[in-house]
Backbone as a ProteinNet text record, in pm:
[ID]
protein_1_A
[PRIMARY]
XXXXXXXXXXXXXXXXXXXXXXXXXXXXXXXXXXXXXXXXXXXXXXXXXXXXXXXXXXXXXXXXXXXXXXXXXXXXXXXXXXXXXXXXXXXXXXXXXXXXXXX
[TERTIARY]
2985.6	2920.4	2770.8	2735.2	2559.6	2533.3	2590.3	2637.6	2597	2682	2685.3	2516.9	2529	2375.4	2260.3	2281.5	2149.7	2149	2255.4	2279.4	2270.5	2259.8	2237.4	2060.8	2033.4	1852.1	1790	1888.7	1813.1	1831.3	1922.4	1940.6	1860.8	1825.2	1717.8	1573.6	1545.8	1392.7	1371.5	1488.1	1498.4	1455.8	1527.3	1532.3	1388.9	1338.1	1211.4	1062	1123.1	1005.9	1000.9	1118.7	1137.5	1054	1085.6	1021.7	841.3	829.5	655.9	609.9	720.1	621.2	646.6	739.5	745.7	642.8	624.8	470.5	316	377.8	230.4	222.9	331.9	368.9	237.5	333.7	276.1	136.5	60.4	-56.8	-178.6	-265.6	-395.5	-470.2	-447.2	-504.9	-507	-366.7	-399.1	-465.2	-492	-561.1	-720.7	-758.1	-849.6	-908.1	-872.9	-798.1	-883.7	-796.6	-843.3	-956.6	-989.9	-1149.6	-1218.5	-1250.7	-1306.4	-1351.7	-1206.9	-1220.3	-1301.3	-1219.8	-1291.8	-1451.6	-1522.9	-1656.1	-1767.4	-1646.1	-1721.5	-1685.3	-1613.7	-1538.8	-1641.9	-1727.8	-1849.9	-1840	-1834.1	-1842.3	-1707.2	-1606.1	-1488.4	-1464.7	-1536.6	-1481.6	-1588.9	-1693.5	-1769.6	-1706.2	-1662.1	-1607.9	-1449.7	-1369.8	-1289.9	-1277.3	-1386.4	-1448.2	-1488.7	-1573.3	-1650.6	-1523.3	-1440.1	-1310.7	-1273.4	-1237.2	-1104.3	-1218	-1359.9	-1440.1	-1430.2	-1480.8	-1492.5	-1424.4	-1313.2	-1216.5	-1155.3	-1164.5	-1069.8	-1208.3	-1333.6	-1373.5	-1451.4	-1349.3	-1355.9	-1240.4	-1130.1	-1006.3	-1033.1	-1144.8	-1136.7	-1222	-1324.7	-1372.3	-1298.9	-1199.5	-1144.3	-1085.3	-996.6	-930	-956.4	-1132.8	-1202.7	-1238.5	-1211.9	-1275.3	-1122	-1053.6	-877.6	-817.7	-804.1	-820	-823	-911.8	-1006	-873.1	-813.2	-732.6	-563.9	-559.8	-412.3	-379.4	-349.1	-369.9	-261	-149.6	-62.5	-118.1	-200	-267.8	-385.9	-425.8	-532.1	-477.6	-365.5	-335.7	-252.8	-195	-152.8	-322.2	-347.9	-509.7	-573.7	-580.6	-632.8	-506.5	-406.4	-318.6	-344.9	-354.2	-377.6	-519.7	-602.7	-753.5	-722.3	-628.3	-613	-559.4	-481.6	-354.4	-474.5	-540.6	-679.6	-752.2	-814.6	-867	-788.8	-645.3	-604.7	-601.2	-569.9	-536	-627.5	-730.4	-842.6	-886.5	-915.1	-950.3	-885	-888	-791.2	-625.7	-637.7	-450.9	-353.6	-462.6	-381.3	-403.4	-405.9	-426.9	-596.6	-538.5	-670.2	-793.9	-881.9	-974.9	-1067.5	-1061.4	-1110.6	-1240.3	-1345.9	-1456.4	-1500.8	-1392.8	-1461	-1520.1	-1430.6	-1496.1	-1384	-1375.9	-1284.2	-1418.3	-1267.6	-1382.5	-1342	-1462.4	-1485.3	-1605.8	-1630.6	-1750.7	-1884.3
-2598.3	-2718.1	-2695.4	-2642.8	-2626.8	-2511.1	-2380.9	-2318.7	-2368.4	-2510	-2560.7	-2629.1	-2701.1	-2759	-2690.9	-2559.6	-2433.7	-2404.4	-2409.1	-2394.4	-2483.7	-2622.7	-2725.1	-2739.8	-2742.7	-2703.3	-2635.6	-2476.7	-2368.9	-2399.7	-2477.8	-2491.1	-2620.7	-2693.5	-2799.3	-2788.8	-2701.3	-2630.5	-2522.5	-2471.4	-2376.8	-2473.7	-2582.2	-2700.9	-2774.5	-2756.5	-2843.8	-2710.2	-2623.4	-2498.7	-2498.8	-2519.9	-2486.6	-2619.1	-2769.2	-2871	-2863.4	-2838.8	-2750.2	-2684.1	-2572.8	-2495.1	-2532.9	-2640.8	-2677.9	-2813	-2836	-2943.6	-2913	-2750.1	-2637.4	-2600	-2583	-2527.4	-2550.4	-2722.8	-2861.3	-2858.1	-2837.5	-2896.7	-2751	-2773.9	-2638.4	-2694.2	-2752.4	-2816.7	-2665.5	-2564.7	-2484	-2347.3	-2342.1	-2246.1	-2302.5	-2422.8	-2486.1	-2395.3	-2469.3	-2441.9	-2298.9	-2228.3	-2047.6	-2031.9	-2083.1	-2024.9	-2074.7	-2203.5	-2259.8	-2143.4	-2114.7	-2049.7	-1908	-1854.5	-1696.8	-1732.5	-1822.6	-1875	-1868.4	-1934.1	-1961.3	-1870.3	-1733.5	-1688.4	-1630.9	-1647.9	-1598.4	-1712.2	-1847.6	-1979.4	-1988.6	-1987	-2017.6	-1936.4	-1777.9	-1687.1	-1680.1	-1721.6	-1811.9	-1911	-1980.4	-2145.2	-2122.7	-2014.1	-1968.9	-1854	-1822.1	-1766	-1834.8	-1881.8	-1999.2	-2094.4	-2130.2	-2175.1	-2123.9	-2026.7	-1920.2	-1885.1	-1874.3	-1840.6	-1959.6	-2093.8	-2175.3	-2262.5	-2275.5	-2436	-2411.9	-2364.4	-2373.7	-2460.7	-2405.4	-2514.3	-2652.7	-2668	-2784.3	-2866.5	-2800.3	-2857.4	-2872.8	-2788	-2845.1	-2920.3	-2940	-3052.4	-3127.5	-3199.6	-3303.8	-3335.6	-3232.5	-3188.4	-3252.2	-3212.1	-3328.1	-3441.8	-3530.9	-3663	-3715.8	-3639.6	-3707.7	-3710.8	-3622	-3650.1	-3784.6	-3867.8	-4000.1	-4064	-4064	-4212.6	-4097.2	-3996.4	-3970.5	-3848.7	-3770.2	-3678.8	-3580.6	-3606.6	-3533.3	-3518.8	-3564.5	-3528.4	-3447.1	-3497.2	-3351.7	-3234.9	-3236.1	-3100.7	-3061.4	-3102.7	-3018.8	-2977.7	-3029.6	-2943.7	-2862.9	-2884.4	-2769.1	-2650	-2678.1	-2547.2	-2473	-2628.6	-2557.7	-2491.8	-2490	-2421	-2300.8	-2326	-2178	-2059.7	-2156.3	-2037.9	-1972.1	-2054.3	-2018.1	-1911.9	-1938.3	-1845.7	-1685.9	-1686.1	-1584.7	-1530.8	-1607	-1554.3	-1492.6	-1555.7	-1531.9	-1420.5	-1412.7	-1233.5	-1127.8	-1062.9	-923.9	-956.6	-1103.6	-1145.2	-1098.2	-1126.3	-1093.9	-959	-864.3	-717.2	-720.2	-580.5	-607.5	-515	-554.8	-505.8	-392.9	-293.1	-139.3	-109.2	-134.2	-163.3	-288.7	-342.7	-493.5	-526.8	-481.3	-484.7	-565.4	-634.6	-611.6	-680	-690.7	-810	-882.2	-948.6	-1110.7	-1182.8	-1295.5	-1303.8	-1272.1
1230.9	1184	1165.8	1237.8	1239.9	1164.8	1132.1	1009.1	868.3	841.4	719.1	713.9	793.7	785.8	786.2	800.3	809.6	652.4	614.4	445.2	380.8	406.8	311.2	327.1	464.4	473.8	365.6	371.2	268.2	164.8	61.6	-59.2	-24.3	-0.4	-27.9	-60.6	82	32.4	-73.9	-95.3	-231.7	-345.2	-367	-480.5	-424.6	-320.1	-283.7	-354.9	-321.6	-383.3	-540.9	-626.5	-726.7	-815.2	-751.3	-826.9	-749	-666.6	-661.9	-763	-774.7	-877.9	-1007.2	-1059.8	-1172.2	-1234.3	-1070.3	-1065.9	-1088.9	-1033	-1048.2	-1187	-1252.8	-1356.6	-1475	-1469.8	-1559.5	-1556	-1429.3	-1355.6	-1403.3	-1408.1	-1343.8	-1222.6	-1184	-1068.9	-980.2	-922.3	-859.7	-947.2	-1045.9	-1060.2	-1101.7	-1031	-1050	-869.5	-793.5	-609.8	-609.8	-684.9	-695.3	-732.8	-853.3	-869	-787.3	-739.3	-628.3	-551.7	-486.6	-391.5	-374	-535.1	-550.5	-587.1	-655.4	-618.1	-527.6	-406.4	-274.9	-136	-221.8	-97.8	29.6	56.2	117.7	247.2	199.6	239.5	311.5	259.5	307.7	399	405.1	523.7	593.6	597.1	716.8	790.7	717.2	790.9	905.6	785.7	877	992.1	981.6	1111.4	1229.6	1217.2	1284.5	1320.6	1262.2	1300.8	1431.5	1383.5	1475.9	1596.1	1567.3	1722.8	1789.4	1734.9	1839.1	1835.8	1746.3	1768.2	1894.7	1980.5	2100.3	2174.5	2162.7	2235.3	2187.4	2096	2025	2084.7	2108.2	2146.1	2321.6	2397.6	2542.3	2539.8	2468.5	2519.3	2489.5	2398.3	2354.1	2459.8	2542.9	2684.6	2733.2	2808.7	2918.3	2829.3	2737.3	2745.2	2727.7	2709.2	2680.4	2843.5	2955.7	3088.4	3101.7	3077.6	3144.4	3046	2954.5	2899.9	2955.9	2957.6	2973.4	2994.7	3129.3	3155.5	3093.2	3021.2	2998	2832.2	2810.8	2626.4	2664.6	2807.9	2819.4	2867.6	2945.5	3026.1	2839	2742.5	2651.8	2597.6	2529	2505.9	2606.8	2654.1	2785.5	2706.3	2761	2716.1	2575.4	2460.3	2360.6	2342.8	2412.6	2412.1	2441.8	2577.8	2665.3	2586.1	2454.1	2388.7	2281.4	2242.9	2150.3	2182.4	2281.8	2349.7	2373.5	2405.1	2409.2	2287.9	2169.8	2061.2	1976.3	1995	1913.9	1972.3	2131.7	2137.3	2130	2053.5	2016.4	2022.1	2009.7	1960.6	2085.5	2182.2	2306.4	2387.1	2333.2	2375.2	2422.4	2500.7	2608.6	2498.2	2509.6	2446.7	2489.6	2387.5	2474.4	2490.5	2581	2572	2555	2554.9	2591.2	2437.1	2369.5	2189.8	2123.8	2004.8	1905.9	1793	1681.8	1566	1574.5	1590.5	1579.7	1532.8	1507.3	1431.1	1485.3
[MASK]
+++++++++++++++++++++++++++++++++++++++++++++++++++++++++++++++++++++++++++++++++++++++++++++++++++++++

């Protein structure tokens, strides 16, 4: 039974991808998206840097002021900071010299 329904999933999002790109098709909107991007790519890989260094402690502080109305929305942020933090330095692995890249 759960078989069949793994296969009616995949032929849906198959038929859900196909009217996307036939929306993309129609549209330039995404190759509007692209140049943007190839434009400003200087900007955008700043921002997503600066992202990936400090949104974790963007997400603990949220932690400690979310604590004070509900401690089970702060102890998940706390976690999700904690997972940040791991991830973002060397994706987990220990770092040799105490080095990797990062911004």
């Amino acid at each position: 039974m759960n078989f069949i329904c793994i296969i009616k999933q995949t032929k849906m999002a198959k038929k859900g991808k196909k009217i996307v790109k036939k929306i993309l098709d129609k549209t330039n909107i995404d190759e509007k998206i692209i140049a943007n991007i190839d434009e400003n790519r200087s900007l955008y890989n700043k921002i997503l840097c600066y992202t990936k260094c400090y949104g974790g402690y963007l997400l603990a502080v949220g932690a400690g002021c979310t604590f004070g109305a509900n401690i089970w929305w702060g102890l998940g942020l706390l976690a999700a900071s904690a997972g940040w933090a791991y991830w973002a330095t060397c994706k987990g692995r220990i770092c040799k010299g105490g080095k990797c890249k990062n911004c």
